[in-house]
N, C-alpha and C positions, 0 to 999 in steps of 0.2 A: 625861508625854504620850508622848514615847520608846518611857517601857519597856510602856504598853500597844500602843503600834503594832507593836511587836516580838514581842509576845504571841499578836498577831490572826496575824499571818505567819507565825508556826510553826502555830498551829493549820491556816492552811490548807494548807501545805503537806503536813501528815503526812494531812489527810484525803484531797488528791493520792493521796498514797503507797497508801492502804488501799485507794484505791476500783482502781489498778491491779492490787494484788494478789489482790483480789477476779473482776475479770475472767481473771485467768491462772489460776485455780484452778478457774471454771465449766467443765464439761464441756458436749459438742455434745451438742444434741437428737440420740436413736437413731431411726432410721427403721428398723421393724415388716418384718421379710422377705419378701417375698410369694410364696405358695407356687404352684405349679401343678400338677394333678391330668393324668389321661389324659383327661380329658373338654374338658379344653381345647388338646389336641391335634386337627388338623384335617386330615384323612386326604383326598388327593386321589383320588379314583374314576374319574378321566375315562379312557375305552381309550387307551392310547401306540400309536403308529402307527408301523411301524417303518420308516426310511428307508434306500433302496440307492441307490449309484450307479450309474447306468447303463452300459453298455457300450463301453468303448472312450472311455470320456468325456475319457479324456488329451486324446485329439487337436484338443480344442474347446478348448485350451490351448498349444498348440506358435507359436501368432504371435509375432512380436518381441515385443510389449506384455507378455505375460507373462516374458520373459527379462530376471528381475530381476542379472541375474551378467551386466555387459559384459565380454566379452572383444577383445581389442586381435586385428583380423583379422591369420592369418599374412602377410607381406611373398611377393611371387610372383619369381618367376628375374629383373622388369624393373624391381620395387623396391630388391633387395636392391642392381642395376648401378648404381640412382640411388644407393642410399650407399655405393657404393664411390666412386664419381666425386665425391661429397661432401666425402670421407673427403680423397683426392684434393685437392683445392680446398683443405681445411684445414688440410692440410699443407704446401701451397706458396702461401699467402697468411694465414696464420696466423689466421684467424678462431675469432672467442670462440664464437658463439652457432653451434651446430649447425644452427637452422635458416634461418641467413642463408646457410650453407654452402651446402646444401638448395637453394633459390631459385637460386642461382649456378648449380648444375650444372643444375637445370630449365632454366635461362635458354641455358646453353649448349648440352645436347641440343637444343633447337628448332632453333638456328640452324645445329648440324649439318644435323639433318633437313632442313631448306629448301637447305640447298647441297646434299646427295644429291639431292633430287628436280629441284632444276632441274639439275643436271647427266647424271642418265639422261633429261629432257627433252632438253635439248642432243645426248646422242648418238645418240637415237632421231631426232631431227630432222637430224641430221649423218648419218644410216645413210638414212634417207629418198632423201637430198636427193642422196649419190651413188648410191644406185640408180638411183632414175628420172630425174634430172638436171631435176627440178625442184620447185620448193616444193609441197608437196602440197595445200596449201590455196590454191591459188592458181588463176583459172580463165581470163586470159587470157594466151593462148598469146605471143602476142608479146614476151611480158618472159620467156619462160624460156629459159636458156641452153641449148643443144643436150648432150645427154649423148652421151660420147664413150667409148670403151673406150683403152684401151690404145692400140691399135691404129691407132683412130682419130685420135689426137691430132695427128698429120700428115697431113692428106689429099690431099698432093700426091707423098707413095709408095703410094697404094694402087690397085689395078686395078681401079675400080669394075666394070668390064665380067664381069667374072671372080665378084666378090661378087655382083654381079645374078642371075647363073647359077645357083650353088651355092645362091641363097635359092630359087629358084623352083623347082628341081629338090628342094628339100626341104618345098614345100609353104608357104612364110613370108614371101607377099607381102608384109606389110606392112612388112616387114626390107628387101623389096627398093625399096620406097616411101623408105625409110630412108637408102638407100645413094645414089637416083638425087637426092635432095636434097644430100646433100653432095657429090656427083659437079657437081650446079650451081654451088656456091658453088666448088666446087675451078676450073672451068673460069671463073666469072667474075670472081674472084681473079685469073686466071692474062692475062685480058683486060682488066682493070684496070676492071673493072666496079667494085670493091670493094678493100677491103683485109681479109687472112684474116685473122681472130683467134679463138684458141679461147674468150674471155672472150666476145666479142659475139652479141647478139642479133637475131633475127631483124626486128625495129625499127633496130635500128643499119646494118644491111646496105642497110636499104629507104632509110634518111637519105642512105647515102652515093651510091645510083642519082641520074643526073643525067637520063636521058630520061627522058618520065612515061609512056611506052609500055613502055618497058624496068620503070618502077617498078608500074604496073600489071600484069605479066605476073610481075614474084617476090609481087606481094603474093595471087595467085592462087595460085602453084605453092605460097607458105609456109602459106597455106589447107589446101590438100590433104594437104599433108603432116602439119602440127598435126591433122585433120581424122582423118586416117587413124594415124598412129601415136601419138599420144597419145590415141585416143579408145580403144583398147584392143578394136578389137571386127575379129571378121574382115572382109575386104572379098570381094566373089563377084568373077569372073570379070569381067563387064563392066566393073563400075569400075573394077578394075585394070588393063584393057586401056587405058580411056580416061584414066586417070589415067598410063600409061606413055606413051602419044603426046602426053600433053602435055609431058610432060618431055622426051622427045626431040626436040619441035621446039626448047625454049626451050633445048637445047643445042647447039642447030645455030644458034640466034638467036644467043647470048651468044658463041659461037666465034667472030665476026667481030671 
């Protein structure tokens, strides 16, 4: 029984064997060449239309959109100062990152610039304030301190009588309006109407009158004179006349 079972198994395996060899030895079906003729050639006859550009046609191309190549803009005279000042920064506080440097020295120009502008504030306002001898935004007369020259800053050596003159004679009433004011306080300073201070104001003077006849007649004359020499404008003939007899009586008042 064996030896036919043994028999059947070689048979099938050698038939295996042939029918491989039989496949590795069939050749591939040939496929037939296929020719082509001129007649199967297919000739395009339609007119070609010939295309130009038009004139100058660049310039419908020069927008940023078309500028395919970014170029990094040159640095100007106020960049180049910001990376020095950077440059600066990162050498005397050692920092890694370039543009942390950057920020610092941004952060520090500003507060430069804010102390420069309020400081030519300040002296513009400081140039102001001794000129005219008073805040220039300021509109009541009462609180501003008297501007003084030199000159003036004693008005108990000056010969008002003398300064009245030489203004009038030069055409400069309102100088001489100027003078017969301080010629008051000098004379009622001098009668203990007041106390002179060159810091005080024409409010402080009025505080320290104790008759209300006497306070009523400086807060009249301090009128005129705010009236007339800080209003900046010429005065004619009449008003200076009537404004000089008022002063000369209230210094005939005040002498007593």
């Amino acid at each position: 029984m064996n030896r036919i079972f043994f028999i059947l198994y070689f048979l099938f395996f050698c038939g295996i064997a042939n029918a491989q060899d039989s496949l590795l030895i069939e050749e591939p079906p040939r496929i037939s060449a296929v020719k082509y003729t001129e007649k199967d050639i297919q000739i395009d006859s339609e007119a070609v239309e010939a295309k130009t550009f038009t004139k100058n046609f660049q310039k419908k191309y020069t927008d940023s959109d078309f500028n395919y190549e970014k170029k990094a803009p040159e640095k100007n005279l106020w960049d180049r100062f910001k990376d020095w000042i950077a440059s600066l920064f990162r050498r005397l506080f050692s920092f890694s990152d370039p543009q942390t440097s950057l920020k610092f020295a941004a952060i520090f120009l500003r507060i430069v610039a804010v102390i420069v502008v309020v400081l030519v504030i300040y002296l513009i306002v400081k140039a102001i304030i001794n000129k005219e001898g008073q805040w220039i935004f300021g509109k009541n007369a009462n609180k501003r301190t008297l501007h003084y020259s030199d000159i003036e800053k004693n008005i108990h050596l000056l010969d008002f009588e003398k300064l009245i003159k030489e203004s009038l004679e030069a055409g400069e009433k309102r100088t001489a309006v100027r003078y017969y004011y301080l010629w008051l306080l000098k004379t009622m300073a001098q009668h203990n109407y007041i106390e002179w201070d060159i810091e005080k104001t024409n409010s402080d003077y009025l505080y320290e009158i104790q008759n209300p006849k006497d306070k009523e007649e400086f807060t009249y004359l301090s009128y005129l004179y705010n009236y007339i020499w800080y209003g900046e404008f010429e005065i004619d003939d009449a008003v200076f006349n009537k404004t000089e007899n008022r002063f000369k009586n209230a210094l005939k008042t005040f002498s007593r």
